[in-house]
ZAVO-91728 format. One record per residue (C-alpha): residue in one letter; x, y, z. Coordinates in Angstrom, 2 decimals, always signed. Layout:
! residues N
+--------+---------+---------+---------+
: residu :      xx :      yy :      zz :
+--------+---------+---------+---------+
:      A :       X :       Y :       Z :
...
+--------+---------+---------+---------+
***
This chain:
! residues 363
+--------+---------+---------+---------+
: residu :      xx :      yy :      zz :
+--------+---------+---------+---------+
:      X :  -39.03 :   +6.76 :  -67.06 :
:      X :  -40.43 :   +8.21 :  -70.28 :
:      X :  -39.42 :  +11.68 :  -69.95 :
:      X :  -36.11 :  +11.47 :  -71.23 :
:      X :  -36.90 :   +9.98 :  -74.22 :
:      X :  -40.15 :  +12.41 :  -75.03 :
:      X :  -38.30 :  +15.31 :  -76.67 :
:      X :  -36.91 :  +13.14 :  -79.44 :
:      X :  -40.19 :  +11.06 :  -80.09 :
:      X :  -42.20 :  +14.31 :  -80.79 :
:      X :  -39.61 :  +15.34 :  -83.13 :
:      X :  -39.49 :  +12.34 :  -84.95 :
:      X :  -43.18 :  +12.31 :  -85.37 :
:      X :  -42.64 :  +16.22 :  -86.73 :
:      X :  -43.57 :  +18.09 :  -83.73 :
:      X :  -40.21 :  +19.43 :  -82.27 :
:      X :  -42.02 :  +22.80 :  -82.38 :
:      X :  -44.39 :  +21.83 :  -78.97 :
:      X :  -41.71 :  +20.21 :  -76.95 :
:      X :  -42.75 :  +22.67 :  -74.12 :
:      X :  -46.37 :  +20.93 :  -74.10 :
:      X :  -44.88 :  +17.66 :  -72.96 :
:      X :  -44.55 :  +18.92 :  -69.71 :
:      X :  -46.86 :  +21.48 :  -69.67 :
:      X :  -50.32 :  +19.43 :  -70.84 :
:      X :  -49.51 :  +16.89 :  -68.46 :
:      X :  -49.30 :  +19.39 :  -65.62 :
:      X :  -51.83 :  +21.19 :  -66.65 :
:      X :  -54.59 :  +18.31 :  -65.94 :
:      X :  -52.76 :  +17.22 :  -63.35 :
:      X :  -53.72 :  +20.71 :  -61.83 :
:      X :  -56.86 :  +20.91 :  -62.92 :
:      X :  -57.79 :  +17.56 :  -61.43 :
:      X :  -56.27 :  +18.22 :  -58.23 :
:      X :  -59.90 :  +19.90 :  -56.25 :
:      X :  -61.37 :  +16.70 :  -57.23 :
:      X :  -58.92 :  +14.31 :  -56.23 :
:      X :  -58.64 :  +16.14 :  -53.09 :
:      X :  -62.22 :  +16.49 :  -52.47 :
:      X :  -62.45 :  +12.80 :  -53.37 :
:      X :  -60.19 :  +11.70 :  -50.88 :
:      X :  -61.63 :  +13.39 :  -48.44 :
:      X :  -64.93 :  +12.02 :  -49.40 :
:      X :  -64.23 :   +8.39 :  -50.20 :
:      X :  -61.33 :   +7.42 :  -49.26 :
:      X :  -57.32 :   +8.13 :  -50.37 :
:      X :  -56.87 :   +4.27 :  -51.55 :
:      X :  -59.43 :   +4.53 :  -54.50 :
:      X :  -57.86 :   +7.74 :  -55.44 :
:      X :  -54.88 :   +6.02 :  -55.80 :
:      X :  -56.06 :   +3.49 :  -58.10 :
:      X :  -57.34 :   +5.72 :  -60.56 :
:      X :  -54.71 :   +7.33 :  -61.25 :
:      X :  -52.38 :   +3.95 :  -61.49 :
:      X :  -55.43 :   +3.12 :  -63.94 :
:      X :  -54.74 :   +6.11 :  -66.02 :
:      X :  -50.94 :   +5.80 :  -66.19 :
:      X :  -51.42 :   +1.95 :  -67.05 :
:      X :  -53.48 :   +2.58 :  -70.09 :
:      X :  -52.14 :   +5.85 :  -71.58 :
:      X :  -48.89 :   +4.52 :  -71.75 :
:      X :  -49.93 :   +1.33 :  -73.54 :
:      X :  -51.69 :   +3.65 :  -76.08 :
:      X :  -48.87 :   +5.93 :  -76.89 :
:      X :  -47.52 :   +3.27 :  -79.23 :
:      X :  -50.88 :   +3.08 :  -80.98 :
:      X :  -51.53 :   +6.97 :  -81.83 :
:      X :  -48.31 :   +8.46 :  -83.26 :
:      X :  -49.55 :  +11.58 :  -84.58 :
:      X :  -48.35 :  +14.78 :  -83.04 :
:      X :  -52.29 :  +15.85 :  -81.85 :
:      X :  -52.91 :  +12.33 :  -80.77 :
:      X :  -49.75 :  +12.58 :  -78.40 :
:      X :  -50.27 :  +15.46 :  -77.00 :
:      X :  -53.77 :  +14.53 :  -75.91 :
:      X :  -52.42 :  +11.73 :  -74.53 :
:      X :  -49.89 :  +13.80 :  -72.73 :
:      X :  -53.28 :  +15.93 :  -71.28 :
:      X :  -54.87 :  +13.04 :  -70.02 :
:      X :  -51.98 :  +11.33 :  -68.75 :
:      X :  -51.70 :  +14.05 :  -66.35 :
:      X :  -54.70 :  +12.63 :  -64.56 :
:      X :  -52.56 :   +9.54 :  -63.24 :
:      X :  -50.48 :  +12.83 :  -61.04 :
:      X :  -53.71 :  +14.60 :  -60.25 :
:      X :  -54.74 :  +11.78 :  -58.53 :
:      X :  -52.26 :   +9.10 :  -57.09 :
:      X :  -49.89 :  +11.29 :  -55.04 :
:      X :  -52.68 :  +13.22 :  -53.53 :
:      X :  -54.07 :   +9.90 :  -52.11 :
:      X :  -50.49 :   +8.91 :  -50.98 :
:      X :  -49.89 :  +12.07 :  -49.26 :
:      X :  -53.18 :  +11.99 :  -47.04 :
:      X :  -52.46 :   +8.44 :  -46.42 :
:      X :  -48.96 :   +9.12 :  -45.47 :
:      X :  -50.22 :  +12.49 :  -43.07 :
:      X :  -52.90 :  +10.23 :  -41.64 :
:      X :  -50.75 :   +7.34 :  -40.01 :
:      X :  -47.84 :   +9.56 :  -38.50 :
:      X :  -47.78 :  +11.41 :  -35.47 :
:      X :  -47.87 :  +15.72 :  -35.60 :
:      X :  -44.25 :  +15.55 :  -34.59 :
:      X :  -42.90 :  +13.50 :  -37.09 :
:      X :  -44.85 :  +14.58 :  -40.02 :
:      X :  -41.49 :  +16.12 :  -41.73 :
:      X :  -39.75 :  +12.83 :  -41.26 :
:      X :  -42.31 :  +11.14 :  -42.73 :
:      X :  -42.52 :  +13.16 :  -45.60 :
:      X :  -39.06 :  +13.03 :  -45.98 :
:      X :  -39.58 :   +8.92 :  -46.42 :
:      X :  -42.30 :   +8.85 :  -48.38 :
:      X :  -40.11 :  +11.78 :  -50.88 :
:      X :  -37.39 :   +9.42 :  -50.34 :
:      X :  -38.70 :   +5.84 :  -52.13 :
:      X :  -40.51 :   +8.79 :  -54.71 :
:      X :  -36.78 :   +9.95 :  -55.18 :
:      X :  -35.64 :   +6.26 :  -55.89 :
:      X :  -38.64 :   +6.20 :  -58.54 :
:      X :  -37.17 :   +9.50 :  -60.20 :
:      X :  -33.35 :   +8.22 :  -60.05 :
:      X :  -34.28 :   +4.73 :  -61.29 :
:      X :  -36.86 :   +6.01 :  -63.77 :
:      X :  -35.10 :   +8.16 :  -66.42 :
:      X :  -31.75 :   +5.86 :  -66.35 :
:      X :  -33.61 :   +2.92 :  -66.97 :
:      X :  -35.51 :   +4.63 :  -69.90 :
:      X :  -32.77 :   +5.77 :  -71.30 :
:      X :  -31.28 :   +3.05 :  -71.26 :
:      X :  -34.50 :   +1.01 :  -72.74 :
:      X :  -35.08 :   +3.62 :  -74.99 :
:      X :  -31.61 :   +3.67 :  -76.45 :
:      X :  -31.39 :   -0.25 :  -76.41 :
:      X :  -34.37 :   -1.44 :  -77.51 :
:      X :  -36.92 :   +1.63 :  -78.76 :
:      X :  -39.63 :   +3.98 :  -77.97 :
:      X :  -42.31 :   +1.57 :  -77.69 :
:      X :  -40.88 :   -1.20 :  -75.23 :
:      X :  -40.25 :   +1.85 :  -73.20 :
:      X :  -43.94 :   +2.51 :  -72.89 :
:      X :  -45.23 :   -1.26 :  -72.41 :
:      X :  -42.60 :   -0.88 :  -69.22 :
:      X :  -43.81 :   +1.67 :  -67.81 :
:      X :  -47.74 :   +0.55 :  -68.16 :
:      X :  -46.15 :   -2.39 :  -66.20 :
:      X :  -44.75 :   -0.25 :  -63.42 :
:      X :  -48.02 :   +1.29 :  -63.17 :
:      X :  -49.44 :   -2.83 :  -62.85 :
:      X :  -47.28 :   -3.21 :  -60.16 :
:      X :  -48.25 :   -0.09 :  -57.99 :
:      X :  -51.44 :   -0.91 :  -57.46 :
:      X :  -50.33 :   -4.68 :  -56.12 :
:      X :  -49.05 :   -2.43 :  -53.84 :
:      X :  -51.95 :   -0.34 :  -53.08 :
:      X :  -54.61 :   -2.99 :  -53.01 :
:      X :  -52.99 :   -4.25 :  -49.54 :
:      X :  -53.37 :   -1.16 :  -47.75 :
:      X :  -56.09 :   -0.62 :  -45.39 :
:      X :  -58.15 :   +2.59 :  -45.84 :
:      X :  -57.54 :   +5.35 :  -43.22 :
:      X :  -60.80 :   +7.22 :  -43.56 :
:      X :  -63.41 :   +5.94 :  -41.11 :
:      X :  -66.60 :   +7.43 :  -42.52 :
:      X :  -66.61 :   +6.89 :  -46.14 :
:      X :  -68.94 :   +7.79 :  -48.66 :
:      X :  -69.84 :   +5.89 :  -51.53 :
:      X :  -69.10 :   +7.32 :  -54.90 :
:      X :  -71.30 :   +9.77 :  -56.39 :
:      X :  -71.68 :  +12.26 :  -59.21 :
:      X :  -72.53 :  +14.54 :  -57.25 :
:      X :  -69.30 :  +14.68 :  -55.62 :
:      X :  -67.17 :  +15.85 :  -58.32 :
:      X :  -68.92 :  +18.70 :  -58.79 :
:      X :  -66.91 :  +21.72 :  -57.00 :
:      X :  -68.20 :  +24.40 :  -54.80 :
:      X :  -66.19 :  +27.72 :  -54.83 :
:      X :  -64.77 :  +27.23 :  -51.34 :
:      X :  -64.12 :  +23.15 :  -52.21 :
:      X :  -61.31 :  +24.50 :  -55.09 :
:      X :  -58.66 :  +26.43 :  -53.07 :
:      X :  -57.33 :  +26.08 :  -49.44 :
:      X :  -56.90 :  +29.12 :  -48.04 :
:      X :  -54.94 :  +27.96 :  -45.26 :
:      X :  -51.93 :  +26.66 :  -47.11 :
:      X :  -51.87 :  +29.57 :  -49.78 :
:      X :  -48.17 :  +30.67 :  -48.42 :
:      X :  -46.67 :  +27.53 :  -48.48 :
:      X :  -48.10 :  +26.65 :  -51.88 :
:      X :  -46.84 :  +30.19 :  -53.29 :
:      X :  -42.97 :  +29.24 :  -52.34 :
:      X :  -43.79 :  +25.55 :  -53.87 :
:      X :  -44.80 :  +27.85 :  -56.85 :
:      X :  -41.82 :  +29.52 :  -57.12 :
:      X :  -38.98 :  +27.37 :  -56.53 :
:      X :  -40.83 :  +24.38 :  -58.89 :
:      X :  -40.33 :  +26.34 :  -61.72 :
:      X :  -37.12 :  +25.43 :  -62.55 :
:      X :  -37.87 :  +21.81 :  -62.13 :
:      X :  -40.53 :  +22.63 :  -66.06 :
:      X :  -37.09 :  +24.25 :  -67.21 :
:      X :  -35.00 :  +20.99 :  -66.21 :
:      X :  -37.66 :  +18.83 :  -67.54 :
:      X :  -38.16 :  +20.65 :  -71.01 :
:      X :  -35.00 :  +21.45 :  -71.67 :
:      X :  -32.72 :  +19.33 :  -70.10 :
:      X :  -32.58 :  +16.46 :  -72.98 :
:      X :  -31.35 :  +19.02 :  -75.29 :
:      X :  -28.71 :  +20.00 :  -73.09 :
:      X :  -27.48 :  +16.96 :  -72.71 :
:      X :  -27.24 :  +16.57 :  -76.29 :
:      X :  -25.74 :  +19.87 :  -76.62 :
:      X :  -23.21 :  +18.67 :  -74.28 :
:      X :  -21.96 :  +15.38 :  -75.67 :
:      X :  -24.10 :  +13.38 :  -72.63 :
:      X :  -25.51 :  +10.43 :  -74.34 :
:      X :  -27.72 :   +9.22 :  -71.95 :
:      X :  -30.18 :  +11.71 :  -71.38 :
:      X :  -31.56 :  +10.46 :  -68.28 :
:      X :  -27.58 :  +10.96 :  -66.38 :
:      X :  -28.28 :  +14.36 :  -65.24 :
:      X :  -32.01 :  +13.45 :  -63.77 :
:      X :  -30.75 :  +10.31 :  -62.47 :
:      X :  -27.85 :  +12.52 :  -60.61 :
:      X :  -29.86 :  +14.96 :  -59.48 :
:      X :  -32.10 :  +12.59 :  -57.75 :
:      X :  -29.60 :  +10.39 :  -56.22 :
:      X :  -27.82 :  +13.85 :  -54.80 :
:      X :  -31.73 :  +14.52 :  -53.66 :
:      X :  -32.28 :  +11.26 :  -51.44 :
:      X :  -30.45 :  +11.10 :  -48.45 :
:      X :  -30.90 :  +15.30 :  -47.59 :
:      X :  -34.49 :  +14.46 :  -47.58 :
:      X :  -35.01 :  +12.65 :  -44.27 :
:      X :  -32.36 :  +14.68 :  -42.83 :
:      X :  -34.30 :  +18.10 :  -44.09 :
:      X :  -37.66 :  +16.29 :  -42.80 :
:      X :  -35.90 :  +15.81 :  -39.47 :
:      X :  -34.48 :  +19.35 :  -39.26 :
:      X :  -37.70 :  +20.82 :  -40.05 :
:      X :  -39.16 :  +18.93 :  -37.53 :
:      X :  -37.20 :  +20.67 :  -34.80 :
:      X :  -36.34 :  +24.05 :  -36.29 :
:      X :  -39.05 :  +24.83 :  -38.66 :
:      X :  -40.49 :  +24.90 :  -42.03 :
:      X :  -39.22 :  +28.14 :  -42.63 :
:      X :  -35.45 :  +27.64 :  -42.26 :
:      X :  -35.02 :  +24.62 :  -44.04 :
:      X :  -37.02 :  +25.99 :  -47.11 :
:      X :  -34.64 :  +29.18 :  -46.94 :
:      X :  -31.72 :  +27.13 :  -47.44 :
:      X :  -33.72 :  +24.79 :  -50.33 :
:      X :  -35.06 :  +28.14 :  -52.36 :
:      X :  -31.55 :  +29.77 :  -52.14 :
:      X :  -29.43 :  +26.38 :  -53.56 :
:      X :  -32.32 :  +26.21 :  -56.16 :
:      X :  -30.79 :  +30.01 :  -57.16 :
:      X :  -27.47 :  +28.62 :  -57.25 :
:      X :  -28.29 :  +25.78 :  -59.03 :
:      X :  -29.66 :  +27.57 :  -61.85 :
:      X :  -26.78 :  +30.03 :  -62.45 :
:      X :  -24.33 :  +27.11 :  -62.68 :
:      X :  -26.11 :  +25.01 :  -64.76 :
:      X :  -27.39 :  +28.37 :  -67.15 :
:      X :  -23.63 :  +28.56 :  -67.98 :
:      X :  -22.34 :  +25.18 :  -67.82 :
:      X :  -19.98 :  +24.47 :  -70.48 :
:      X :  -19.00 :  +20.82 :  -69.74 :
:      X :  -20.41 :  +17.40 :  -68.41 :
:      X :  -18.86 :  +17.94 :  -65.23 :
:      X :  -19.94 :  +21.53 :  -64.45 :
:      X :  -23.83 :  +20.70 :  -65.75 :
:      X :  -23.71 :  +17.76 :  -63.17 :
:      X :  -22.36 :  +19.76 :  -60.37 :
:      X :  -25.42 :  +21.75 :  -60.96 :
:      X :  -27.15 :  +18.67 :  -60.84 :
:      X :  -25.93 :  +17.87 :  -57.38 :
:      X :  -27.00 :  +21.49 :  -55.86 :
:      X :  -30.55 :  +20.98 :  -58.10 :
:      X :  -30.84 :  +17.46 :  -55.97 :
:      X :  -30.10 :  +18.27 :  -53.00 :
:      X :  -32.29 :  +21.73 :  -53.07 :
:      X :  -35.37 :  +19.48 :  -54.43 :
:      X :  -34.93 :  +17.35 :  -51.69 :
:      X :  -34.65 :  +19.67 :  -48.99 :
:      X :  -37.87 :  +21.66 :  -50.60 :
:      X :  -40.41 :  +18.57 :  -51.08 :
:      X :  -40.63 :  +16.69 :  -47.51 :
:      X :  -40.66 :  +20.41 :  -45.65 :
:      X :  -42.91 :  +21.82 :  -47.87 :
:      X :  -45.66 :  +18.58 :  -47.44 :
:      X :  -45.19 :  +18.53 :  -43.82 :
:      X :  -45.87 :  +22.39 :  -44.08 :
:      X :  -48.70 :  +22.20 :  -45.75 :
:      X :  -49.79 :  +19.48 :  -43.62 :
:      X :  -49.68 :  +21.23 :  -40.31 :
:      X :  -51.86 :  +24.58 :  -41.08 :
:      X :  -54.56 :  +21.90 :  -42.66 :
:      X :  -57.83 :  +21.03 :  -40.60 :
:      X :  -58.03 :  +17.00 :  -40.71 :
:      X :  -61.23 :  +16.88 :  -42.33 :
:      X :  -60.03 :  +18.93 :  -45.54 :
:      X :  -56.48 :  +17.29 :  -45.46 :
:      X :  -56.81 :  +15.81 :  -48.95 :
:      X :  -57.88 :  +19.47 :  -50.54 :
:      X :  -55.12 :  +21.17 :  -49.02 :
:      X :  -52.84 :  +18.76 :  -50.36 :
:      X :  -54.84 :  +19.23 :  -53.42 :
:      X :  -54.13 :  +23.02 :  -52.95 :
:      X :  -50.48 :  +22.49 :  -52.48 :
:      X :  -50.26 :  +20.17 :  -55.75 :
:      X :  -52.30 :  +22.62 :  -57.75 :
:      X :  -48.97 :  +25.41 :  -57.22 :
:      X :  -46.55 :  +21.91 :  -57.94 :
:      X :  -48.58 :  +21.00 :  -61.30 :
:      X :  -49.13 :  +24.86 :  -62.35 :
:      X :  -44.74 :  +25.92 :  -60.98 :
:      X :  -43.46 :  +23.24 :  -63.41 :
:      X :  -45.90 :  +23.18 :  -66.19 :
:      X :  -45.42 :  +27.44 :  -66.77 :
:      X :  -41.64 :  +26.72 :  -66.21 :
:      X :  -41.90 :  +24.01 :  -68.97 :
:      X :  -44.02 :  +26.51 :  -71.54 :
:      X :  -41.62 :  +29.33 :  -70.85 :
:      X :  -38.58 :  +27.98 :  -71.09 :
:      X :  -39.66 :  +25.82 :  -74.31 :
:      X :  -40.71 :  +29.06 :  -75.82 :
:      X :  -37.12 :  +31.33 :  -74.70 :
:      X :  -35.23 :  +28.30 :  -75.74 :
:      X :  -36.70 :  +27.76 :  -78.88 :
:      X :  -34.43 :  +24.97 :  -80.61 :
:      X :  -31.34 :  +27.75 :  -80.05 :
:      X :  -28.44 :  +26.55 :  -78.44 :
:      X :  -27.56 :  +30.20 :  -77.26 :
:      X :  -30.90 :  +30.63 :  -75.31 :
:      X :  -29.97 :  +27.98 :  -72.89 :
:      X :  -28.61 :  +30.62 :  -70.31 :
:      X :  -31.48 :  +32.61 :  -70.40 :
:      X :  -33.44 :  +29.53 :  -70.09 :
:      X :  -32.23 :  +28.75 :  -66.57 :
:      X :  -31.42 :  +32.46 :  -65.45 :
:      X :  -35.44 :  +32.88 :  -65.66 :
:      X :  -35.85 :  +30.10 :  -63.24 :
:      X :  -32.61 :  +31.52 :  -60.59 :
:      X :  -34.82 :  +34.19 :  -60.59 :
:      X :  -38.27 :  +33.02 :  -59.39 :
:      X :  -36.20 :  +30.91 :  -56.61 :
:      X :  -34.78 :  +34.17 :  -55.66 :
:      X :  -38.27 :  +35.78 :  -55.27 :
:      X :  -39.27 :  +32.63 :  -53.11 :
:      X :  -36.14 :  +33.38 :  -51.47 :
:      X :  -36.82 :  +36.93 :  -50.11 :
:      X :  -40.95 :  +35.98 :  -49.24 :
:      X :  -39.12 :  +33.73 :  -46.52 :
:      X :  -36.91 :  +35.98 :  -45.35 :
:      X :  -39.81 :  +38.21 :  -44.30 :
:      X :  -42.18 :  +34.95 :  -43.54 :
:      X :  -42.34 :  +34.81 :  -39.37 :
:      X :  -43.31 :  +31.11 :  -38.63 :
:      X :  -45.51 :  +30.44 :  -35.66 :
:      X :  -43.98 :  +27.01 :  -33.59 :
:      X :  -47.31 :  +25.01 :  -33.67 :
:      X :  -49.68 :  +26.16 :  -36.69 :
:      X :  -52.01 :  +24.15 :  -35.80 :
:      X :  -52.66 :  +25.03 :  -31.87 :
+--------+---------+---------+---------+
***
């Protein structure tokens, strides 16, 4: 809901030099947090993991109105990433606990789904808020979005059966408690093709400026409405066919995707990379979770989760500090820009061409 509107708001507050850090701080504790929260829900259950991060989200964004200097936002912008470290790791476990092995695609591709309304709904309506009334009524709305959330949460009943009560002791990390080895492949093409999703973040807004577009949320609410109906349909597919084909397809559309919109030179042709950028996002985040889901052991489901969110946060958040820095307030580095990111797809690409996917990972 915010995002849109973030580029602008550091600039009036005289920091249009760090509009890469946006994205990138907010990923980067996102990532960071990610063994905990994983270990966490593992340890005491994915419902309170959920909370805290809807705790997070709810206060940050009531204090962004408060502290409007250019270092106060931007540490708000690092700890804000805790609310992501923390709240989609718990739904994901939760999710991958209640559904059967042989519809754990499909499922993913639901729970992406009502995540894909969020992120269609999100940036349109703060755009629209923003433009309307302000900066600062869009951040009370979104602290209220984050109210409503946990409404939701708080009726859910816990699915892990032998909970432990919260201790210090448990955030502290052994080496083998970080990383899950088991889901390293999977998490290296999430790496990859997420990339270009820091680029569109980042850069984006200006684009759309660039481009006469005056809301800057159209293209992010296009891409994710051209993103929601592929996903159960990719969850489905992967289901029967495999991972692996379905994320061949996603990490070569992601290539196209970024050549059109690198040289877009109208509305139209930017959307129409839009549409590709949707549907490729939505073919790549159901398969990829039900991926990462199947070569997991159920006892360490959160951390590989953790493990697969740790490439998500650390893909978009190096996309968003590269292409801030290549673009660099110059309208003539936007091809570059996106070329970068067709590029990394294309590596992700040719890994799955030589990838050989066993039928049942985890038999």
């Amino acid at each position: 809901m915010i995002i849109p509107e973030l580029p602008a708001y550091i600039t009036s507050l005289g920091g249009e030099d760090y509009k890469g850090l946006i994205i990138s701080l907010f990923t980067l504790t996102a990532g960071l947090s990610r063994p905990f929260s994983g270990k966490l829900a593992d340890k005491i259950g994915r419902i309170p993991v959920m909370i805290f991060g809807l705790v997070v989200c709810f206060i940050v964004s009531l204090l962004y109105p408060i502290i409007t200097s250019v270092a106060g936002f931007l540490l708000l912008r690092f700890v804000h990433g805790f609310s992501t470290g923390f709240t989609p790791t718990g739904v994901s476990a939760y999710v991958a606990d209640i559904v059967p092995f042989n519809k754990r695609g499909e499922a993913m591709g639901i729970q992406s789904l009502f995540g894909s309304l969020g992120m269609a709904a999100g940036p349109a309506l703060g755009g629209y808020i923003g433009s309307a009334y302000g900066i600062n009524p869009l951040f009370y709305t979104a602290s209220f979005t984050a109210v409503l959330s946990m409404l939701v949460v708080l009726r859910l009943k816990e699915t892990v059966e032998e909970k432990e009560p919260f201790q210090f002791n448990l955030i502290k990390l052994k080496r083998d408690e970080i990383i899950e080895k088991r889901v390293l492949f999977p998490s290296l093409i999430l790496f990859l093709t997420v990339m270009s999703f820091g680029t569109v973040l980042t850069i984006i807004p200006d684009y759309s400026e660039h481009l006469g577009i005056q809301n800057k949320g159209l293209f992010f609410a296009v891409f994710t409405i051209a993103s929601l109906g592929i996903r159960i349909i990719a969850g489905k597919t992967s289901d029967k066919y495999g991972r692996v084909p379905v994320m061949k397809v996603a990490s070569f559309s992601m290539v196209v995707a970024m050549v059109i919109i690198a040289f877009a030179s109208s509305k139209a042709i930017l959307l129409l990379g839009g549409v590709i950028f949707g549907a490729s996002v939505g073919m790549n985040s159901p398969t990829i979770s039900a991926w990462t889901i199947d070569l997991s052991l159920d006892n360490y489901r959160g951390r590989a989760l953790a493990t697969m969110y740790i490439a998500l946060e650390a893909g978009i958040g190096i996309g968003a500090v590269v292409s801030g820095f290549l673009f660099n307030n110059k309208v003539e580095n936007f091809p570059i820009v996106f070329l970068i990111s067709a590029a990394a797809a294309f590596v992700a690409f040719l890994l799955l061409i030589g990838y050989k996917e066993k039928k049942h990972p985890n038999l």
